[in-house]
C-alpha positions in Angstrom: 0.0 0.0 0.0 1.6 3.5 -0.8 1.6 6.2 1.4 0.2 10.1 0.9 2.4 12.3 2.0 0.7 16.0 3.5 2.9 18.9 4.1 1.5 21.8 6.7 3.0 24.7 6.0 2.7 27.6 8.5 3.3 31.2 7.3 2.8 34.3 10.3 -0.1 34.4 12.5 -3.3 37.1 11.7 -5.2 39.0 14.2 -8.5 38.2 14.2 -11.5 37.9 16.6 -12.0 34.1 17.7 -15.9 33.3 18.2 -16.7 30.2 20.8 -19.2 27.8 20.4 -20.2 26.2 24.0 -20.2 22.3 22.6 -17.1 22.5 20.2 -15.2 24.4 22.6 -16.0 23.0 26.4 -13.6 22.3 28.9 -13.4 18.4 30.3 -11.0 18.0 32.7 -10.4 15.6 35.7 -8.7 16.1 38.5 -5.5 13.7 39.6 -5.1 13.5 43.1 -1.5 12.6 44.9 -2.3 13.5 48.4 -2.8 9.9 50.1 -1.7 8.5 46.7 -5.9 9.0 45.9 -5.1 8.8 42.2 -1.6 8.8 41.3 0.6 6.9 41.8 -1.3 4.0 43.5 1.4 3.5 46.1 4.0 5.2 47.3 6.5 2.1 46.7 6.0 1.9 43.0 9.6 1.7 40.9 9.8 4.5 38.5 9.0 1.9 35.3 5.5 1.2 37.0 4.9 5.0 37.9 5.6 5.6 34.4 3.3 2.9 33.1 0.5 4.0 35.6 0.5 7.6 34.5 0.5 6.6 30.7 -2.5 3.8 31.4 -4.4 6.9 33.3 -3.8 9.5 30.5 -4.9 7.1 27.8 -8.5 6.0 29.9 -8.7 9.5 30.5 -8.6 11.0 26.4 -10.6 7.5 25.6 -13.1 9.2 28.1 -13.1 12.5 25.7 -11.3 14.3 28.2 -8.9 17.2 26.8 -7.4 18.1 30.1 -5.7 16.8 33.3 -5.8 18.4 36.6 -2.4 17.3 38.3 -1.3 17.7 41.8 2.1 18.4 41.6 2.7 20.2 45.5 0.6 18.0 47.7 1.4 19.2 51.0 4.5 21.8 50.6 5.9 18.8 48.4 7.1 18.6 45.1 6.8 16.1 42.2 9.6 17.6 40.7 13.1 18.7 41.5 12.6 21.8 43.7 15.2 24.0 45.1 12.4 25.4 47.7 10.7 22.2 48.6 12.0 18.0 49.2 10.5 15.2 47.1 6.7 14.1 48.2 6.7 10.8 50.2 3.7 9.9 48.3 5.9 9.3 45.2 9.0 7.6 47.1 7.4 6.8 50.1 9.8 9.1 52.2 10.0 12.7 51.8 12.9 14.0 50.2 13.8 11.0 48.7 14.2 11.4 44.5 12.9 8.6 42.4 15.5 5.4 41.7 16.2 5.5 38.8 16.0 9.6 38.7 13.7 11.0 36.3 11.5 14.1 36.5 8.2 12.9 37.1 6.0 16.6 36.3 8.4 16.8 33.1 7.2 13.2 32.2 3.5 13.7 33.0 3.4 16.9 31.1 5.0 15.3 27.9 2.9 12.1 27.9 -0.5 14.4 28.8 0.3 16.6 25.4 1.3 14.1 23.4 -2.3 13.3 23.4 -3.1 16.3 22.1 -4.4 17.5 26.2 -3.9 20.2 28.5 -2.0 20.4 31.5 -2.9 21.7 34.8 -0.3 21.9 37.6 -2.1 21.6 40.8 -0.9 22.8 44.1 -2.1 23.2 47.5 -2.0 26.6 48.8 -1.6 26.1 52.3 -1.4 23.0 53.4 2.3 21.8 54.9 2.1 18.9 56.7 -0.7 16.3 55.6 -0.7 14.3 59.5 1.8 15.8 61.9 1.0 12.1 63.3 2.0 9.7 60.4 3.6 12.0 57.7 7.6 11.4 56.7 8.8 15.0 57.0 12.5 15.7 55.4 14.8 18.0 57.7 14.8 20.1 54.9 10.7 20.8 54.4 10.0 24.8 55.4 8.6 23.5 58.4 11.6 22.5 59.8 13.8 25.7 58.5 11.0 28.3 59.7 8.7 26.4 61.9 7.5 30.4 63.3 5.2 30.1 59.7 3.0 27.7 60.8 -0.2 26.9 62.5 -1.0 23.1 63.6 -4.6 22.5 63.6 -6.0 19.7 64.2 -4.2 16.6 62.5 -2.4 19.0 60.0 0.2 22.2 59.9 -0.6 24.6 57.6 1.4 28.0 56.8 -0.2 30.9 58.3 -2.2 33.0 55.7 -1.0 36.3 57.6 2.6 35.5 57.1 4.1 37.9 55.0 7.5 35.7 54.9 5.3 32.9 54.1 3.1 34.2 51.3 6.5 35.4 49.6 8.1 31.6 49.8 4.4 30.0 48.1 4.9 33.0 45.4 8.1 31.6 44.6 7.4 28.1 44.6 4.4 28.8 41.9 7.1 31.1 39.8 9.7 28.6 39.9 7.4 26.1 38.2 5.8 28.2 35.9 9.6 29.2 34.6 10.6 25.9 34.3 7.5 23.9 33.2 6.1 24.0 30.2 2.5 23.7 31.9 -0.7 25.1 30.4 -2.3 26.5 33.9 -1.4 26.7 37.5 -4.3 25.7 39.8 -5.2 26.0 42.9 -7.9 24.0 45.5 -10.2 25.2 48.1 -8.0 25.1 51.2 -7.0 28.3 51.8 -7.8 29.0 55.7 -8.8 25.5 56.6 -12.6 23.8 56.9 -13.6 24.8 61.1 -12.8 22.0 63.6 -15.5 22.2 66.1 -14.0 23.4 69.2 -10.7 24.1 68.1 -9.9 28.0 67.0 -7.0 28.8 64.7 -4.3 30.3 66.5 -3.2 33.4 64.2 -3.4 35.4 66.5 0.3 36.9 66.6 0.0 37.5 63.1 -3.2 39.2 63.4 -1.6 41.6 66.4 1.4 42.6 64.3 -0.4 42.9 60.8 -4.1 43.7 61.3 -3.9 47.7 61.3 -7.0 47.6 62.2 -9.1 45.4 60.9 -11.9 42.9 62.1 -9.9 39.3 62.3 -12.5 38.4 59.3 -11.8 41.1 57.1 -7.8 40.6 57.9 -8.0 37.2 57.1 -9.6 37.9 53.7 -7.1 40.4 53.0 -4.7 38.3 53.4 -6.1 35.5 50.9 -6.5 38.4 49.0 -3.0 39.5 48.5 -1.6 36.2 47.5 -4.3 35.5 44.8 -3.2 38.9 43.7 0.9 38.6 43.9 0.4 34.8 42.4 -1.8 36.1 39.5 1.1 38.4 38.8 4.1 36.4 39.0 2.5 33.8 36.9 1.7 36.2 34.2 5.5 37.9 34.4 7.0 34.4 34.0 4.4 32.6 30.8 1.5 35.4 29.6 0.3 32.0 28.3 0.0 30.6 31.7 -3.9 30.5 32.8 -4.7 30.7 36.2 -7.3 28.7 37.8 -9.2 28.4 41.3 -11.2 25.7 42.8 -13.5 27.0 45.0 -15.5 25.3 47.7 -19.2 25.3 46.3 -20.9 28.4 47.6 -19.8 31.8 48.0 -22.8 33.1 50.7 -25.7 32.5 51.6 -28.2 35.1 50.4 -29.4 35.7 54.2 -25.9 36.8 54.7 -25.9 38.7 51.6 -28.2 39.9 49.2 -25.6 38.5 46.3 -25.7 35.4 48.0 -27.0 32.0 46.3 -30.2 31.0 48.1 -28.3 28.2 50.0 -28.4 27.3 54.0 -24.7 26.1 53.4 -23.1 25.8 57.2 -19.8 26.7 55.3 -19.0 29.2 53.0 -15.9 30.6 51.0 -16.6 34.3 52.2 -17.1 33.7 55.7 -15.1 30.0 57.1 -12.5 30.2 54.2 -11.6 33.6 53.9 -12.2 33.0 50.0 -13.4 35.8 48.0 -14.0 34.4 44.9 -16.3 37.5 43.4 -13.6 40.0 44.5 -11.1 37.7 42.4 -13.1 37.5 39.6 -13.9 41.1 39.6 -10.6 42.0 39.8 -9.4 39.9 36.7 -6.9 37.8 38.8 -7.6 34.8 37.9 -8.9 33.4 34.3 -10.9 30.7 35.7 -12.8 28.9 38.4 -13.9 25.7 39.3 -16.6 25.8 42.0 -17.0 21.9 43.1 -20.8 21.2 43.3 -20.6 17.9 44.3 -24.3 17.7 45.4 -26.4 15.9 43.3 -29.9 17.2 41.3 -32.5 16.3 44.1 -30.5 18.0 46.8 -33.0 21.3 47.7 -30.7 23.3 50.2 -27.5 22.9 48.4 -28.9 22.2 44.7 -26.5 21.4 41.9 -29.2 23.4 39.7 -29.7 26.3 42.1 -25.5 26.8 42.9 -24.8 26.3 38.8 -27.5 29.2 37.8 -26.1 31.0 41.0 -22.1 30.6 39.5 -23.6 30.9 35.5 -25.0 34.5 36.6 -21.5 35.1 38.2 -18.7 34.7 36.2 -17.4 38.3 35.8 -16.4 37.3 32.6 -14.1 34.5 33.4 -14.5 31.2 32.3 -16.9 28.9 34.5 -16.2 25.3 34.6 -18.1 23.0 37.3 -16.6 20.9 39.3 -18.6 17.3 39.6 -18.2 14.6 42.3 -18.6 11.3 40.1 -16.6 9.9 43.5 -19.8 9.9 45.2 -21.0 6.9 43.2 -19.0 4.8 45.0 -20.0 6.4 48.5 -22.8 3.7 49.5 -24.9 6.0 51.4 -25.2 8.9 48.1 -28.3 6.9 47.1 -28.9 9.5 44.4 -25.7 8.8 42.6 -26.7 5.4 42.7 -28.8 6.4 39.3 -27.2 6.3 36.0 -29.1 9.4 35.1 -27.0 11.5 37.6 -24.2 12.2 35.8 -25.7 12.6 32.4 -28.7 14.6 33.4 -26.1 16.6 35.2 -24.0 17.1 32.1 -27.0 17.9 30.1 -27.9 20.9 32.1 -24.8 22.5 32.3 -25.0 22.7 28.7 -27.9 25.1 29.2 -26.0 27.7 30.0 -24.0 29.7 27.6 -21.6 31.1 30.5 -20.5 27.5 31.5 -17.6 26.5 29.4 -17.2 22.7 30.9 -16.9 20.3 33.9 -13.8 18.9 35.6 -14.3 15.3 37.8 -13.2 14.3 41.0 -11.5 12.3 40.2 -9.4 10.0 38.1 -9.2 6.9 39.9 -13.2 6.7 40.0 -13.8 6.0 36.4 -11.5 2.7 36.6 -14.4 0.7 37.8 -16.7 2.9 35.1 -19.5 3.4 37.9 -23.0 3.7 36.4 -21.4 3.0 33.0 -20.4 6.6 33.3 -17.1 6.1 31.3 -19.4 4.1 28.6 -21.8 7.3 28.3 -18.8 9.6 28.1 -17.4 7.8 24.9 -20.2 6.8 23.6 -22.6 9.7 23.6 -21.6 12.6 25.7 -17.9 12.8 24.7 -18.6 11.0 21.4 -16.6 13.9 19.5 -13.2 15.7 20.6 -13.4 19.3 22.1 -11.3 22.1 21.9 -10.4 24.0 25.4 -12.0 27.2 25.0 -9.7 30.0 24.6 -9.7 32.8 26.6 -9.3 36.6 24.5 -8.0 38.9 27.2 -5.0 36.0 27.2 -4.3 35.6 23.6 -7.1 36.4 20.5 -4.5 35.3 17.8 -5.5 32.6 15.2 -2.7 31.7 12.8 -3.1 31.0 9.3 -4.7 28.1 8.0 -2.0 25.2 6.9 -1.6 24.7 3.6 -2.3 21.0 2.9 -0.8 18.8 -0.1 0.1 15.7 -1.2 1.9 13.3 -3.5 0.2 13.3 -6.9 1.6 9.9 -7.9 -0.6 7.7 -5.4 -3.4 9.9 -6.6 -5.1 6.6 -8.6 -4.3 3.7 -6.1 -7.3 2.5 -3.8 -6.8 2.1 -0.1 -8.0 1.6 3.6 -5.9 3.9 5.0 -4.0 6.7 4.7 -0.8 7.9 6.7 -0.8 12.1 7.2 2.7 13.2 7.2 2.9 17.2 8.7 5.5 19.4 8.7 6.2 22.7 10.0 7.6 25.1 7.5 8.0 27.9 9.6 8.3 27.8 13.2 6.0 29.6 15.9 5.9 28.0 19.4 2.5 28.7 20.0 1.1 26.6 17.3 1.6 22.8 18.7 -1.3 20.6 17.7 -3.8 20.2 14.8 -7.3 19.5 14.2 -7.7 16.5 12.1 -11.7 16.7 10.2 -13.6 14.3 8.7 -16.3 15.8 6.4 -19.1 13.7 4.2 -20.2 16.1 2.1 -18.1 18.6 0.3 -20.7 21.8 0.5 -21.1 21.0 4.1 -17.4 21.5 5.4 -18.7 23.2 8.7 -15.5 23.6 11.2 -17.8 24.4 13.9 -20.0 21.6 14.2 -18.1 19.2 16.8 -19.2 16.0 14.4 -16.9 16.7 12.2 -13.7 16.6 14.3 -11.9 13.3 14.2 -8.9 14.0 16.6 -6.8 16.7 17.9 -3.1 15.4 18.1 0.3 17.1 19.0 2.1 18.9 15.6 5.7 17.5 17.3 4.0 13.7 16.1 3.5 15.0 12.3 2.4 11.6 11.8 -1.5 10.7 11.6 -2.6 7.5 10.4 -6.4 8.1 9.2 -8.3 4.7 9.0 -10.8 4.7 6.6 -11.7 1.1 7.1 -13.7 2.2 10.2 -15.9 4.6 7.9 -19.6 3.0 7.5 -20.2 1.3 4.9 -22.8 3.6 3.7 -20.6 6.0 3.5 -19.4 6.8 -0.1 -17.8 9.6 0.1 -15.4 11.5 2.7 -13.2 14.7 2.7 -10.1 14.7 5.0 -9.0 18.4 6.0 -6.8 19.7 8.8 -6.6 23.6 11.4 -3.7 24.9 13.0 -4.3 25.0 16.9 -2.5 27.1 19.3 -1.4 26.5 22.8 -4.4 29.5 23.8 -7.0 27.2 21.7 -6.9 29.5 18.7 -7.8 28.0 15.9 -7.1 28.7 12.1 -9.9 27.9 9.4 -9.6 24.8 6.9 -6.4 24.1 4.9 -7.1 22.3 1.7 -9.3 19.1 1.9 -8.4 16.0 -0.1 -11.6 14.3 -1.4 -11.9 10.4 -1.9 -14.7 8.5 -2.9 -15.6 4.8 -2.3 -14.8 1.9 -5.1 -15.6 -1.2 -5.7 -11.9 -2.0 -4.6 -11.7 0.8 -1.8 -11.0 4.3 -1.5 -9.6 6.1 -4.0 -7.9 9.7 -3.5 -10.5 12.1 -6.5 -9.6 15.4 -5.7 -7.6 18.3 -3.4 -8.7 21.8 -3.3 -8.6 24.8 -1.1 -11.9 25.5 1.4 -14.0 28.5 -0.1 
């Protein structure tokens, strides 16, 4: 069987508006846990060789499941699953802390390579605050911040956590997030919900010095917000000074206020909120343009009245300051045996369905990963089959980057022009280098005056441009099917996308496909 060769030739990027449509370009994304090895790795003894093959086997379930984004926790707990000069190797990928992996390899710069090879984002999560997981049972290194500036840190309950009000100890997190942002070639830093921590009942946490030498004044509530409020601010500036291209993302806790606490306020009877137990202000953040998007976690289910998933997603969808809005979804809770409601296949997909309602909500990440091995509800069945069927594009965000390069230009060898085949290997080349174009579109279109780029049918797969190899099966079209047109986009790393190159039109034979035609998109 002979091969066509396609060339994809880039010439310099135009400025132009990029439109978003909400089901070609939505967000899916799941969250990989480390802490407690939830997710990844499964144990803390695994040899590097198994770590490696467990992160590859999890990346592939996870694009298999339509996802186009992964939500990794690199910095557990004041950790690192990478070389750091601030902070010692995690115990929950060696099993002590500060011990590197044997054989050494870099395990963020692997798990960001194997994620976009497969054409998907990477998010590097991180813990804000959180130090010591169990002051009980945790390996702590002699070098872990703890143990070098131990005046930093509040123990409460089980766990030590760095005090918010530290001025010393905002600075060394704003480095830790720089240093990885400079290093990494990571697609968004994101944090979780634990900023001041969830209330202990009948324990207070002891800030107090902090709050006598720094609170000029303030109520201890309004200090403490400040004080969230000044790192979210200096993070969302050193992330932008070291990457423009970096997006930065928050996972809030699922309810802002309650509207008898404020007339903004969802109508919720939440006992916890972000404003007033977390010290979160999530509006103020928003308003302010630090951050590019969020990720409340409504982990409730429909039929839930005082905490809704409908009534907290119409609350966040009339919130979003103009930010992107993705919704965090607990498909863990399927496997709780007391969350009788998602016990029902129709949770998750009724769920999915309404978020799609809303123009403002640009897609969902899961919690989490490891939950989808045993495909609850046939939840992972669903995904492929019908509500992941067709790849999506991340949607871009403007106020980042509103660039779309110019189409490729698409071609191929004349000579094999007449031969009839099943398959067809795609060969793509870069003739002119730009490092924000890195993966393309690949499109399958049946009818050549119906080559719509926006309709999500009609993408096949999105794949890395470092591969340029594709090898397009046209064995698994239907036989019905008489007549297909192959055609390629540029995609950036900000999700801009160019129009068509040229298509190459075949037509079914009696002996197979056979190549009829090539022509530019008009």
């Amino acid at each position: 069987m002979k091969k066509i060769y396609i060339l994809l030739s880039f010439f310099t990027l135009a400025f132009v508006q990029n439109s978003v449509a909400q089901k070609k370009y939505e967000f899916r994304g799941v969250w990989v846990a480390t802490v407690g090895n939830i997710d990844f790795p499964s144990s803390k003894f695994l040899s590097t060789d198994a770590q490696k093959e467990e992160f590859i086997k999890l990346v592939e379930m996870n694009k298999r499941n339509g996802m186009n984004a992964l939500v990794v926790q690199i910095r557990p707990a004041s950790d690192a699953f990478y070389p750091s000069q601030y902070e010692p190797w995690s115990e929950f990928l060696t099993g002590k802390q500060g011990t590197p992996p044997n054989p050494y390899y870099d395990p963020l710069k692997f798990m960001i390579a194997e994620t976009h090879k497969r054409g998907m984002e990477f998010h590097a999560w991180m813990n804000p605050y959180r130090a010591v997981f169990n002051i009980y049972k945790s390996s702590v290194s002699p070098t872990h911040i703890t143990k070098i500036h131990p005046d930093w840190f509040i123990t409460y309950g089980n766990t030590k956590y760095f005090d918010p009000g530290n001025k010393d100890a905002q600075k060394f997190v704003v480095n830790v997030v720089r240093d990885v942002v400079k290093r990494y070639d990571i697609d968004a830093i994101h944090f979780d919900d634990y900023f001041y921590p969830y209330h202990i009942a009948g324990k207070e946490f002891m800030d107090t010095a902090s709050y006598r030498k720094y609170g000029n004044g303030m109520s201890l509530a309004d200090w403490r917000r400040s004080n969230v409020d000044s790192i979210i601010r200096h993070l969302s500036i050193a992330i932008k000074e070291e990457n423009k291209y970096c997006k930065f993302g928050i996972s809030p806790f699922g309810v802002w206020r309650n509207s008898d606490n404020d007339p903004e306020g969802s109508n919720t009877k939440s006992i916890v909120t972000n404003y007033d137990d977390l010290y979160a202000d999530i509006l103020l953040w928003l308003k302010n343009k630090w951050v590019d998007y969020i990720v409340p976690q409504l982990y409730w289910e429909i039929s839930q009245k005082s905490l809704g998933f409908k009534v907290l997603t119409d609350w966040w969808a009339r919130h979003t300051c103009g930010r992107q809005l993705y919704i965090g979804q607990g498909i863990y809770r399927a496997l709780e045996p007391h969350s009788y409601a998602w016990h029902h296949k129709n949770e998750l997909p009724d769920q999915i369905q309404f978020l799609r309602k809303y123009p403002q909500i640009d897609g969902s990440v899961f919690f989490s990963s490891n939950t989808f091995n045993s495909n609850p509800n046939g939840w992972s069945d669903s995904l492929r089959n019908n509500y992941y069927k067709y790849p999506a594009i991340p949607p871009p965000m403007a106020w980042i980057d509103s660039t779309r390069p110019l189409p490729p230009i698409l071609s191929y060898d004349s000579s094999g022009a007449a031969f009839f085949t099943t398959s067809i290997d795609l060969y793509f080349r870069d003739s002119v280098k730009n490092d924000l174009l890195n993966r393309f579109v690949i499109y399958q279109f049946n009818e050549l005056d119906n080559l719509d780029q926006n309709d999500p049918k009609n993408i096949k797969e999105i794949i890395l441009s470092g591969n340029n190899f594709y090898h397009f099966i046209l064995g698994n079209v239907p036989d019905s099917q008489k007549q297909i047109i192959i055609a390629a986009t540029a995609l950036t790393k900000t999700n801009n996308e160019s129009d068509l190159a040229r298509y190459i039109y075949l037509e079914r034979k009696a002996n197979g496909w056979q190549i009829v035609d090539q022509a530019d998109n008009k």
